[in-house]
Steps between C-alpha positions, in 0.01 A plus 500: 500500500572143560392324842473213669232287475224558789546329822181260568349486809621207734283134428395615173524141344218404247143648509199400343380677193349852595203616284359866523168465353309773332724791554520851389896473404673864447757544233743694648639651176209715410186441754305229271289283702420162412189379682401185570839349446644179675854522605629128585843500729764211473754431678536828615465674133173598300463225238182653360315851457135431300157474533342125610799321605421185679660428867707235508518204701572596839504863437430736761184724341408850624206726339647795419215642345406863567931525556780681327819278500812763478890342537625549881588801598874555510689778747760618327675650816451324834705369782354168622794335573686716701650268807423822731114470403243179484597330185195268594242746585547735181516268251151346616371865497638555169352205357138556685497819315516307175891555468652246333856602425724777583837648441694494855644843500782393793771211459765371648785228362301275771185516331665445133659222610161368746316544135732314303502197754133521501507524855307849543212309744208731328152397661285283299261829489753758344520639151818446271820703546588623165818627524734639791838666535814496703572747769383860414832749368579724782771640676531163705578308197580758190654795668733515249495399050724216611276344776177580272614297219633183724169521660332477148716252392444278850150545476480397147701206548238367762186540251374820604250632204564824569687788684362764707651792622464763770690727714810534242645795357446570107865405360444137717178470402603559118781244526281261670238552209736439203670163708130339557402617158859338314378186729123516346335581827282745557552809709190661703406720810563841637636788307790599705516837658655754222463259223441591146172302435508572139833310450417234745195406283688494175775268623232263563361519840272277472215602791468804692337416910282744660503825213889516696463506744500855727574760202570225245336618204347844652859593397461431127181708540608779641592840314783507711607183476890478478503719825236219683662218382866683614357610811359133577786360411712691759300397819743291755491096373603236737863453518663172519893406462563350143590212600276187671440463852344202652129509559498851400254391237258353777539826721388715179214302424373459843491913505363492144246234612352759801498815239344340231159472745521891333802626364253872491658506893848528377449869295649785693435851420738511223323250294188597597589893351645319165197285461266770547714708262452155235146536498454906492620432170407240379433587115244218266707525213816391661326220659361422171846515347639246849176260388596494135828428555437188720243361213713531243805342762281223587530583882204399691390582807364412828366778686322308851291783509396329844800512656571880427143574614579351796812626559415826416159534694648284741271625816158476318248377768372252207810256541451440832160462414539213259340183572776276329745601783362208674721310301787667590741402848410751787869542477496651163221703532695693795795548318263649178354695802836654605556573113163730490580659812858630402331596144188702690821720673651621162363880533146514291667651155756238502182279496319707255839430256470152565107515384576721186770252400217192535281716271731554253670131492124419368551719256787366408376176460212595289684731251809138525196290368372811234837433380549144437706459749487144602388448913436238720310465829688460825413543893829481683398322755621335741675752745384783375213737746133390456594276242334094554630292259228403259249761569770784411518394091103549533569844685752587205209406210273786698778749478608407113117609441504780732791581299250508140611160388267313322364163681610264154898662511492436935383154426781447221766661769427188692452236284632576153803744531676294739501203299664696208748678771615202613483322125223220577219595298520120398364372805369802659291809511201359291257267524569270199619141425830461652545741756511397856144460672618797746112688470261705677138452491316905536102556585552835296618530203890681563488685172208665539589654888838491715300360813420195327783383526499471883173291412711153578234185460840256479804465385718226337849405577692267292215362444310443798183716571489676827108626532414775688413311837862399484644790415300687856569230656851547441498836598315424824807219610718792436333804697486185802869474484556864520270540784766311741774636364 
């Protein structure tokens, strides 16, 4: 997958020489540690990785012993940069988490074009987009083959790295598949209702969001199957006239905008009984068969645990209960409010389907990763219920180990993997001469337990060291702004 090069954050001229001094650093490949290593920064890339290094003139020095220095954390699936959200606000959180790159998961021909002018106005504290699409495929702007393909084309034309696609029917979805992939872009996101998942993997799909979402893949695990995925397929889709109207785009994505907060809300009976039918027979071996398939494809996935857990269990009294909502607008939190209450009204074994689906989606992901298949971690935020940007990618590292993953392969879906997703394992996703000084410094060591990686003692930024004082006091400027908002 090529992409563009990652946007710096504004005034990032020439720094002084950064030395790390007596690190732990953590090979991301296989766990190695290398203690009492130097890592010297310049110009915004790691020049050295050894023992005894000396600083250099002017260099800014931080002990670093008792430390584990990890590459930043990457989210894989997040919306920062939505214009309907605080472009500002999240990417601070993001980075005070120790995010230092991520994969914006909603584009527009605006943005593409913002990029390429170089005129996206990121903070100074905000972590590197790594690669964005165009507008997302749906009714709106690919009801029909026709209109899918000029939308690839358009959205290839103005540098978009790849194409993702939602609310479309199979046949546009397959025509819109085999246009980005003649163009060398890659397709990714939701399995549409009623599509053959099997055959969407082998003609290249290159990564599958949220295990579907909805039914997604319950329906290649199912011993019923053809009759779920037929039966999904058949529920009423959003009808649209074939041809363009003006702003009809904005209209849809305003309305997709308020149900993404939890598109759970939007089930109605019918897909409740089909989903519940999905997972009463659910059979291993098929699964096992689904997982094998995408391995040998070369179809990863992101599954945002977080976001279905969320979604799914919206009206737990622990989300309200979370202490990073103080980061969050008042605003927000009473629309993610009015999202639990219309999810606490679906009848209790609606509810209880919606549970049993969470259960098994770990499942899923733990018998994905048995079998090679490829993953990477993602939150989802911003937007989505219960979801602050930052804090959610640490929220989805607890569920990928409630889920049975180890804590070496949940470090490598953030650091590693997405570096060979998106083809930069040149300058990213280890800690090694060359790659770009994008680190974070851990108290614990990560490979050894999942919650050390929320252990953040700093984190470094093209190059420039933000210590932990910073980083909380970051946070704090950020909680003050929500208070009056």
């Amino acid at each position: 997958m090529t992409t563009a090069p990652p946007q710096p954050g504004p005034g990032s001229g020439p720094r002084p020489a950064l030395l790390l001094s007596s690190a732990t650093v953590v090979d991301t490949r296989d766990g190695t540690l290398a203690t009492d290593t130097d890592v010297l920064v310049r110009d915004g890339r790691i020049a050295e990785v050894r023992p005894g290094i000396t600083a250099p003139a002017g260099a800014v020095t931080v002990d670093a012993r008792g430390t584990y220095v990890v590459p930043g954390f990457v989210d894989m699936h997040a919306h920062p940069l939505d214009r309907r959200t605080d472009p500002t606000g999240a990417l601070e959180l993001m980075l005070a988490h120790g995010v230092t790159g991520f994969r914006q998961m909603s584009g527009s021909l605006d943005l593409l074009r913002r990029r390429t002018a170089g005129t996206l106005d990121l903070p100074a504290a905000s972590p590197a987009l790594l690669a964005t699409p165009g507008a997302l495929l749906t009714p709106a702007n690919a009801g029909t083959s026709a209109r899918a393909v000029a939308a690839v084309r358009e959205q290839h034309a103005a540098g978009a790295d790849f194409i993702k696609v939602g609310l479309v029917t199979p046949e546009v979805f397959f025509d819109a598949q085999a246009e980005a992939l003649r163009l060398g872009l890659p397709i990714v996101g939701h399995l549409p209702a009623g599509i053959d998942t099997a055959e969407a993997s082998r003609r290249g799909m290159k990564s599958i969001e949220h295990l579907g979402p909805g039914v997604g893949l319950f329906a290649c695990c199912s011993t019923d199957g053809h009759h779920v995925q037929e039966a999904a397929g058949s529920r009423p889709k959003i009808k649209l006239p074939p041809f363009r109207i003006p702003f009809l785009e904005l209209l849809l994505g305003r309305i997709i905008a308020k149900a993404v907060v939890n598109p759970v809300n939007l089930n109605r009976p019918a897909d409740i009984e089909i989903l519940d039918h999905a997972l009463g027979t659910f059979d291993a071996d098929l699964a096992r068969t689904m997982a094998e398939r995408f391995a040998a494809d070369g179809t990863w996935h992101v599954p945002t645990l977080i976001r279905e857990r969320t979604s799914q269990l919206c009206d737990d009294p622990s989300f309200r209960a979370d202490p990073d909502l103080r980061y969050v607008a008042p605003s927000v939190i009473k629309d993610w409010e009015a999202a639990a209450e219309k999810f606490a009204r679906f009848p209790p074994e609606a509810r209880a389907t919606f549970r049993a689906a969470y259960r098994r989606q770990l499942e899923l992901t733990k018998l994905l990763d048995d079998a090679g298949v490829r993953m990477l971690a993602g939150s989802d935020s911003s937007g989505a219920a219960w979801e602050v940007p930052g804090a959610a990618l640490h929220h989805e590292f607890d569920e990928l180990a409630r889920a049975g993953l180890g804590p070496l392969r949940i470090l490598q879906m953030t650091t590693l993997l997405p570096a060979e997703f998106l083809g930069t394992t040149g300058t990213a996703g280890t800690v090694a001469p060359g790659r770009n000084a994008d680190l974070v410094l851990l108290d614990g060591n990560p490979v050894e337990s999942v919650d050390n990686l929320h252990r953040i003692t700093g984190v470094v930024r093209a190059g420039h060291h933000h210590p932990a004082a910073d980083l909380h006091a970051l946070k704090e400027r950020i909680a003050a702004r929500r208070s009056v908002h």
